[in-house]
C-alpha positions in Angstrom: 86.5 44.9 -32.2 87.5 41.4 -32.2 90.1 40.6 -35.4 88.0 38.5 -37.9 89.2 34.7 -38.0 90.4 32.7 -41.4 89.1 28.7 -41.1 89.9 25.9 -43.4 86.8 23.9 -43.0 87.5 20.6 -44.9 84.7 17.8 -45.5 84.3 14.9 -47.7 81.0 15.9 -49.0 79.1 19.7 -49.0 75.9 20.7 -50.6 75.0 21.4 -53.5 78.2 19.7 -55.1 78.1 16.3 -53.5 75.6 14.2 -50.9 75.3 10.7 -49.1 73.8 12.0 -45.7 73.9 15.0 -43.6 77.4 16.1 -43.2 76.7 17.3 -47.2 74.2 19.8 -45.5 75.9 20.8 -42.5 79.0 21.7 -44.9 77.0 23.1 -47.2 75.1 25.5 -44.6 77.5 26.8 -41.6 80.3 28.2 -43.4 78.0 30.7 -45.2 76.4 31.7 -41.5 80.2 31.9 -40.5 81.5 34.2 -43.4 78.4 36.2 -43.3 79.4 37.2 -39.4 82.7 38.4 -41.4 85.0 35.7 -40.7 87.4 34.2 -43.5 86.1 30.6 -44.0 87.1 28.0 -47.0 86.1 24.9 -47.5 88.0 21.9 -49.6 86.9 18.5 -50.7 87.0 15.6 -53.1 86.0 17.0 -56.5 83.9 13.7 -57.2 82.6 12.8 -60.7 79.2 13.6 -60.0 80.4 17.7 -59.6 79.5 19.3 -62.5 82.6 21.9 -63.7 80.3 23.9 -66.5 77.4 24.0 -63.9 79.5 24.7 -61.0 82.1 27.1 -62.6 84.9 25.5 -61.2 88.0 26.5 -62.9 91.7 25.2 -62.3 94.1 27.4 -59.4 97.4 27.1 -61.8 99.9 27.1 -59.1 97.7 24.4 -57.6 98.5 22.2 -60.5 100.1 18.8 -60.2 101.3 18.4 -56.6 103.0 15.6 -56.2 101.2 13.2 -53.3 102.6 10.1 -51.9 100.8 6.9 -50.7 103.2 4.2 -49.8 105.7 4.2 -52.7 103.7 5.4 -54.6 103.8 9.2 -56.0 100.3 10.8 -57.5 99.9 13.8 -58.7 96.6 16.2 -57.1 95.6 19.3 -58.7 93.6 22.0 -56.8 90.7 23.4 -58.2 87.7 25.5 -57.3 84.4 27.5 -57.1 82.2 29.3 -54.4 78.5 28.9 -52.9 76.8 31.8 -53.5 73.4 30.6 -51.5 73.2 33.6 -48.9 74.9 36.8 -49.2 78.2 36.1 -48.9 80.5 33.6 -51.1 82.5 30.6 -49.8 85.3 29.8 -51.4 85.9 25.4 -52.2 88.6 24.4 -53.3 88.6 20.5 -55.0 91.1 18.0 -55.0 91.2 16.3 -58.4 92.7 13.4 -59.2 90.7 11.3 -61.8 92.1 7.8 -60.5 90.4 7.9 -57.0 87.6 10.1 -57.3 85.7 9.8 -60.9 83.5 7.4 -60.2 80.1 7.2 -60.0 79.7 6.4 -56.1 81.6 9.2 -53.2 82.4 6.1 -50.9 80.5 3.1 -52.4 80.1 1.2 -55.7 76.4 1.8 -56.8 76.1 -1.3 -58.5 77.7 -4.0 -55.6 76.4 -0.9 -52.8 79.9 -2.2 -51.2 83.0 0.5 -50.2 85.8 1.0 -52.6 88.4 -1.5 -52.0 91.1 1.3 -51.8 89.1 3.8 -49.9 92.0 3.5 -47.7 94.4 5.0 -50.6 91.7 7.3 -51.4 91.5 9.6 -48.3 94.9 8.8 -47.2 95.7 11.1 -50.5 93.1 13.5 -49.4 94.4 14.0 -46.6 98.0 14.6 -47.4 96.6 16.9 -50.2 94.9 18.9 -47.8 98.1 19.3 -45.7 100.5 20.4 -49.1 97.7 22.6 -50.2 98.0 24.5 -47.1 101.5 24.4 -47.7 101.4 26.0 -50.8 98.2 27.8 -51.0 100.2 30.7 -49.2 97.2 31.4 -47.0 97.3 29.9 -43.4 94.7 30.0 -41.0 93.7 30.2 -37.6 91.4 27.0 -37.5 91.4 24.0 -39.5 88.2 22.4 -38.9 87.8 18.5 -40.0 84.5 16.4 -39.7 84.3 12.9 -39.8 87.2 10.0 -40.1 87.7 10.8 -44.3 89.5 13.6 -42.4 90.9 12.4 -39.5 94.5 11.8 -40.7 94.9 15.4 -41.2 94.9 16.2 -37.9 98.1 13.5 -37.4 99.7 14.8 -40.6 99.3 18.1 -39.0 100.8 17.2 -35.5 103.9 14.8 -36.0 105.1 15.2 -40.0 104.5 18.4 -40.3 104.1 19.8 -37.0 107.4 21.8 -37.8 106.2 23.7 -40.4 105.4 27.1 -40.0 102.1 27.0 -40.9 100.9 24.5 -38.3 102.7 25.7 -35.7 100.1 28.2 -34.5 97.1 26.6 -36.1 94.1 24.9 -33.8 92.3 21.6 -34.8 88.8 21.5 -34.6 87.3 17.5 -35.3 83.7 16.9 -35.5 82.1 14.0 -34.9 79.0 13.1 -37.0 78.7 10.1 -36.8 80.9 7.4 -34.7 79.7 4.2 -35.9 81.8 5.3 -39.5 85.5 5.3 -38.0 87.4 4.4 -41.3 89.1 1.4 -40.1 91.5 -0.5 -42.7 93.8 -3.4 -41.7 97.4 -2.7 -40.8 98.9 -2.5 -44.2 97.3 0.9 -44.9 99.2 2.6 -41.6 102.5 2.1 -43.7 101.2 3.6 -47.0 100.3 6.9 -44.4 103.7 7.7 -44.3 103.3 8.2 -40.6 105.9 7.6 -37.7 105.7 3.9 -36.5 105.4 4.9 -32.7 101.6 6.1 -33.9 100.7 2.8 -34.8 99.7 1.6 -30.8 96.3 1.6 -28.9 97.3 4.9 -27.6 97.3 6.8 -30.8 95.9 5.2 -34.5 95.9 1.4 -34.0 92.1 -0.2 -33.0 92.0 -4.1 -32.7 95.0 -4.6 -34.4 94.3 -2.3 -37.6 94.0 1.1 -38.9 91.4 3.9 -37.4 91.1 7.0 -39.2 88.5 8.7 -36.7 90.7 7.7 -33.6 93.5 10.0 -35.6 91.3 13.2 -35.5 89.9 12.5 -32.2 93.9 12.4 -30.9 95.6 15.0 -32.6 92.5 17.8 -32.4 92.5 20.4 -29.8 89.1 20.0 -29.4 86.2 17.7 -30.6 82.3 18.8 -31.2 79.6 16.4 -31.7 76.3 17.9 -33.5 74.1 17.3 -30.4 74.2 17.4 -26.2 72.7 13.9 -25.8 74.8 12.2 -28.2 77.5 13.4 -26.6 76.9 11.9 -23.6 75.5 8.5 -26.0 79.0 7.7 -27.3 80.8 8.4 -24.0 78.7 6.3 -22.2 77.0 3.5 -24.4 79.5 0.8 -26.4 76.2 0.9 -28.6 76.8 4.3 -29.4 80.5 4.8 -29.0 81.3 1.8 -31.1 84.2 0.2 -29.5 86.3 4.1 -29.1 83.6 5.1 -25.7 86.3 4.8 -23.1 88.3 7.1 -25.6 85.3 9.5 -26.0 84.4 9.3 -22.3 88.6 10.0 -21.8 88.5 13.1 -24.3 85.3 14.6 -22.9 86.9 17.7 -21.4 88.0 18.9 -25.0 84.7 18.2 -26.3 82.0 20.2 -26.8 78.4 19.6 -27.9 76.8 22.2 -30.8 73.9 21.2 -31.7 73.3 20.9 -35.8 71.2 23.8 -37.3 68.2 23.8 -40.6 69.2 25.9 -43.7 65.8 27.5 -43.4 67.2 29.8 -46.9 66.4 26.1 -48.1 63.5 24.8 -45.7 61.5 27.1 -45.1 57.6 26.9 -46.1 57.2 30.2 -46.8 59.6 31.0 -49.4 60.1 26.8 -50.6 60.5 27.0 -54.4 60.1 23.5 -55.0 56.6 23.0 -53.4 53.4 24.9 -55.4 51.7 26.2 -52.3 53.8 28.1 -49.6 52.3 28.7 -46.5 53.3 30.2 -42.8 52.3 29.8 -39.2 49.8 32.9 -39.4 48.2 31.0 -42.3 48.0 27.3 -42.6 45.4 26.9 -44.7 47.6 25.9 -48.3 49.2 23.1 -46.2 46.0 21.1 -47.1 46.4 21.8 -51.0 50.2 20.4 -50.7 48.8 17.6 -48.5 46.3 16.8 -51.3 49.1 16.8 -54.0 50.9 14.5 -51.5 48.3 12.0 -51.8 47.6 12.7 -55.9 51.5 11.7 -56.3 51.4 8.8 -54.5 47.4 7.7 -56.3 46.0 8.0 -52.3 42.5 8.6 -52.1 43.0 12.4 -50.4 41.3 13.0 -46.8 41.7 16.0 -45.2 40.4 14.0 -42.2 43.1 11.4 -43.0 46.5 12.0 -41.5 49.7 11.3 -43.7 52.6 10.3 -42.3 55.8 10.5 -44.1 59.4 9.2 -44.1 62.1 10.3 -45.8 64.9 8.5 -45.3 67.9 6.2 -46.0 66.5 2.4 -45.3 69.2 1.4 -43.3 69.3 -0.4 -39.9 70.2 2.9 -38.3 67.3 4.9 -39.4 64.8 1.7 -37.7 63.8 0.4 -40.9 63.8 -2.7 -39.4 60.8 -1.3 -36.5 58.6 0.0 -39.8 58.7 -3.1 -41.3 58.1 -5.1 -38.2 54.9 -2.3 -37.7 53.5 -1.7 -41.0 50.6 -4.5 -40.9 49.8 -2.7 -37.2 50.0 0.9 -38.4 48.2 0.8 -41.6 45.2 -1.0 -39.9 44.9 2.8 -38.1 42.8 5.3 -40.4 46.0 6.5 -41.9 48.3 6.7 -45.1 51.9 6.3 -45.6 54.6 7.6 -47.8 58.1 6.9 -48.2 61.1 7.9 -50.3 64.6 6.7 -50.0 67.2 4.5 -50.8 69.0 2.3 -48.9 69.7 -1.9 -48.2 68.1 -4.4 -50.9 66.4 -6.4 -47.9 64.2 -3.1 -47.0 64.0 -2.2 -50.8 62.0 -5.9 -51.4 60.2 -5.8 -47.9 58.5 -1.6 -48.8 58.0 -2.7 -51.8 55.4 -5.7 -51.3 54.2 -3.8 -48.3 53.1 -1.0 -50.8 52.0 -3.3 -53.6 49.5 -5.1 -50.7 48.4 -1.6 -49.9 48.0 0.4 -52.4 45.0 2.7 -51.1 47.5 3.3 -47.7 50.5 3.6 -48.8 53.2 5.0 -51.2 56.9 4.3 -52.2 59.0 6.3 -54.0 62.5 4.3 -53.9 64.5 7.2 -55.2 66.7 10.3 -54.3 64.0 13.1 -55.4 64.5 16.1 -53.7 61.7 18.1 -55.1 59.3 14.8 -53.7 61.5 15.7 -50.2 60.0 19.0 -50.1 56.7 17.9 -50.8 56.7 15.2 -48.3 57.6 17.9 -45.5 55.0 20.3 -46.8 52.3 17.7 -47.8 52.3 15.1 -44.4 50.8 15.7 -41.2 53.5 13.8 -39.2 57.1 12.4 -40.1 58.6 9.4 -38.7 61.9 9.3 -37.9 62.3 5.8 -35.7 66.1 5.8 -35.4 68.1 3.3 -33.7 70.4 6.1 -33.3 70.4 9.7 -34.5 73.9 12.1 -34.0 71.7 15.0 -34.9 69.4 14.2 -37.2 68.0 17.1 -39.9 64.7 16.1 -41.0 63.2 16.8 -37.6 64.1 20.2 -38.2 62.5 20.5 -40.9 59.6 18.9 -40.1 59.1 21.3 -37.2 59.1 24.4 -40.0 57.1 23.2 -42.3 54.3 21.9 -39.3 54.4 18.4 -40.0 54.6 16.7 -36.4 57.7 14.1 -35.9 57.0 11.0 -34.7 60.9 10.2 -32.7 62.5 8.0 -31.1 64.0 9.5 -27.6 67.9 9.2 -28.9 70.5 11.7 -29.9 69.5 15.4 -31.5 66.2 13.9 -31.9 65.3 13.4 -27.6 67.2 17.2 -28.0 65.0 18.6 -30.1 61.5 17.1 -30.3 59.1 17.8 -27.1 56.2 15.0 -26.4 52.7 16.4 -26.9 51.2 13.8 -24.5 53.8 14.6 -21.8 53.5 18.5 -22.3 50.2 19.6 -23.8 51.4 23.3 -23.9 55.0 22.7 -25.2 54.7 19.7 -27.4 56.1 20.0 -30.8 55.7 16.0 -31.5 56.0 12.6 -30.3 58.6 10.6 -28.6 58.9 7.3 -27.7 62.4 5.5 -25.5 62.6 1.9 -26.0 63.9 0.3 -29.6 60.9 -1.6 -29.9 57.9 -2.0 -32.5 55.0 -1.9 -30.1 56.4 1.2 -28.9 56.7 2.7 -32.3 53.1 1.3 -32.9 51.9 2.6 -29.3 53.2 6.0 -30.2 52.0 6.4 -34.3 48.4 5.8 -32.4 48.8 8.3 -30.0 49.9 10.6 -32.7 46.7 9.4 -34.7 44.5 10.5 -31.5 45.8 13.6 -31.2 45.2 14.8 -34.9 41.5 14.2 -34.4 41.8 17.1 -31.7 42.2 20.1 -34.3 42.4 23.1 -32.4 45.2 21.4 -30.3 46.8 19.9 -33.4 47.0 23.3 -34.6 48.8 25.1 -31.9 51.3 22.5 -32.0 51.6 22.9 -35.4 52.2 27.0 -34.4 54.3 25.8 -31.8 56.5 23.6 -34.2 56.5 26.0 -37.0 57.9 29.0 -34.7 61.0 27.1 -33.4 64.1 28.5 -34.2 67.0 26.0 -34.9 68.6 28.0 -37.5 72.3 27.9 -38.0 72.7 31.2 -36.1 73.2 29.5 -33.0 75.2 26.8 -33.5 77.6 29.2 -36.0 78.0 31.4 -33.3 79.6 28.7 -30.3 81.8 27.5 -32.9 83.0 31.3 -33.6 83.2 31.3 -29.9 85.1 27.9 -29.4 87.5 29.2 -32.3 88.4 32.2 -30.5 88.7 30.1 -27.1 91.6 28.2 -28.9 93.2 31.0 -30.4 93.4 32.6 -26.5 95.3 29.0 -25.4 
């Protein structure tokens, strides 16, 4: 029997403790599907203002106390402390690195009130990374894989290879850096290299300098021994596509034979309509029937005249450019003269905030707005709506359409990243389809595909066995746990 594997798995945000998109739920989710196979996993991360220490039992590691942590000339002090999700079977140890300066506030990356980044973000997660590299120094505990995500972490991996790369703890230790998103690359202008500490040599187009500054995502993509990205086609997006690459493509397309795509799994232990605690009236595949009575508390939420015959579409989503906000406003006047409702929640930019919100005041009997982070209105959304739009510019993995899928609520796609990997067209294949996809960035095409959507519910008996079909996909975490146990155990072999 294979010897059991010990991972540090380190991310800037994991559910339940702290959230801005979905690298919180992937955190949150695959370690537990990792221990539970009987492999020693750990997680560590900012302990932000917002994480509770009564309602998390999070309790000081004594020897962890104080580290001293250097960012330029200056010396500040990080303690370690930590806690465990208990969600499945297993628990999963987290530590936190606290250090009231940079991380009590009330945003993880962003000021609420100017919606801008922290001006020092740079000093912020140059700190967490060397904290994560003397923790592992200290912690007396060294493992085989040290697994970063995104560029908040990316300087560990160059911490880990030049500084360090000595020490006896990294000498045997693999990097694994995933790539959730490559349009966030944590660039800072050339005066934040020097406060890294790092060798000058690294500062050059081959290794951390980008256009003449700083970039943080360029540092894990370098110094990993290999690179995931959470779906197949967006692999092949960002290697291909300065659209999708965001100025580092060439680099991608260069480091593509260390990179491996795994696609993102649901947390169905959270998503799941069956056993959903936060919605009144479960339901399964074998019987759909309470769908309708979630569908009509949908509508009562919202004040919509309810219509079983009525299809609801919902969004849930941060109004952003990248999630096509700028496609549903340019459609709304077009889709709400179909026979249909609308409901969204989210936050996001100020211009989308105005533009929903006169949309929804002009329609009141069509549509509703819920500007907000409700998760409880998330749930009912999924189990209350017929179809769920998710018309991204560009989508790494993307979450909600697996969740969707479960709870039998149609998604209405664009054909890009984990979503053209995951949603099948119901036009194109009749006896496949899960939902509907449409290619080109464009509002007519959104508008052309909501209607064909619209069409199709009038069909029920076909509606319904997509609705079975949907409902009985598996995208679990399973899986996708079980190639990164396998691409761990690849590097160990190297």
């Amino acid at each position: 029997m294979a010897k059991p594997l010990s991972i540090m798995y380190v991310a800037s945000e994991v559910v339940p403790f702290a959230k801005t998109g979905g690298l919180a739920d992937v955190a949150g989710a695959m370690p537990q599907i990792i221990r539970e196979s009987g492999h020693d996993i750990r997680i560590m991360m900012p302990k932000y203002a917002s994480v509770s220490e009564r309602v998390f039992k999070i309790h000081d590691i004594k020897r962890l106390t104080d580290i001293p942590i250097k960012v330029g000339d200056e010396t500040h002090l990080g303690s370690i402390k930590s806690s465990f999700i208990t969600n499945l079977k297993s628990k999963v140890q987290v530590y936190f690195l606290h250090n009231p300066e940079y991380f009590d506030r009330p945003g993880l990356y962003t000021d609420p009130k100017t919606l801008k980044d922290y001006p020092d973000n740079d000093d912020r997660f140059i700190f967490f990374a060397r904290s994560v590299v003397q923790t592992l120094n200290r912690l007396g505990w060294i493992p085989d894989i040290l697994h970063l995500n995104d560029w908040q972490s990316g300087l560990i991996a160059a911490y880990a290879r030049t500084i360090f790369r000595n020490e006896p703890q990294f000498k045997k230790i693999k990097i694994v850096f995933t790539v959730h998103n490559a349009a966030y690359q944590g660039i800072f202008d050339k005066s934040a290299f020097y406060k890294t500490g790092l060798p000058e040599e690294y500062f050059s187009p081959d290794y951390l300098e980008f256009n003449g500054k700083l970039n943080c995502l360029k540092a894990g993509l370098i110094f990993s021994d290999a690179i995931t990205t959470v779906s197949p086609t967006y692999a092949k997006e960002i290697q291909s596509s300065p659209e999708y690459g965001c100025g580092l493509e060439s680099l991608f397309y260069k480091l593509r034979r260390k990179t491996k795509a795994i696609l993102n799994g649901a947390d169905y232990s959270v998503w799941n309509p069956e056993t959903d605690e936060l919605i009144a009236h479960t339901y399964s595949a074998a019987d759909l029937s309470p769908k309708l009575e979630n569908k009509k508390e949908l509508a009562d939420y919202f004040k919509l005249k309810f219509d079983p015959k009525t299809p609801i579409i919902g969004m849930v989503s941060r109004l952003v450019d990248q999630k096509g906000l700028d496609l549903v406003v340019k459609s709304l006047k077009r889709i709400l003269a179909m026979k249909c409702q609308l409901v969204i929640l989210g936050t996001g930019e100020e211009k989308y905030h105005m533009l929903l919100k006169e949309a929804a005041k002009a329609n009141k009997k069509q549509m509703g707005l819920e500007l907000a982070f409700d998760e409880k209105l998330a749930h009912l959304i999924e189990a209350g709506s017929d179809m769920f739009l998710m018309p991204s510019k560009y989508e790494p993995c993307g979450l909600n359409q697996f969740y969707s899928l479960r709870y039998g609520t149609l998604p209405i796609v664009r054909k890009t990243g984990g979503l053209a990997d995951t949603v099948v067209d119901l036009n194109e294949k009749p006896n496949s389809g899960t939902g509907f996809v449409f290619e080109k960035y464009e509002a007519r095409e959104l508008v052309a595909t909501v209607k064909r959507a619209l069409t199709a519910f009038k069909d029920e008996k076909c509606w319904q066995r997509a609705m079975i079909r949907a409902m009985n996909k598996d995208f679990s975490w399973n899986k996708s746990a079980a190639q990164y146990i396998d691409l761990y155990r690849k590097l160990m072999k190297k």
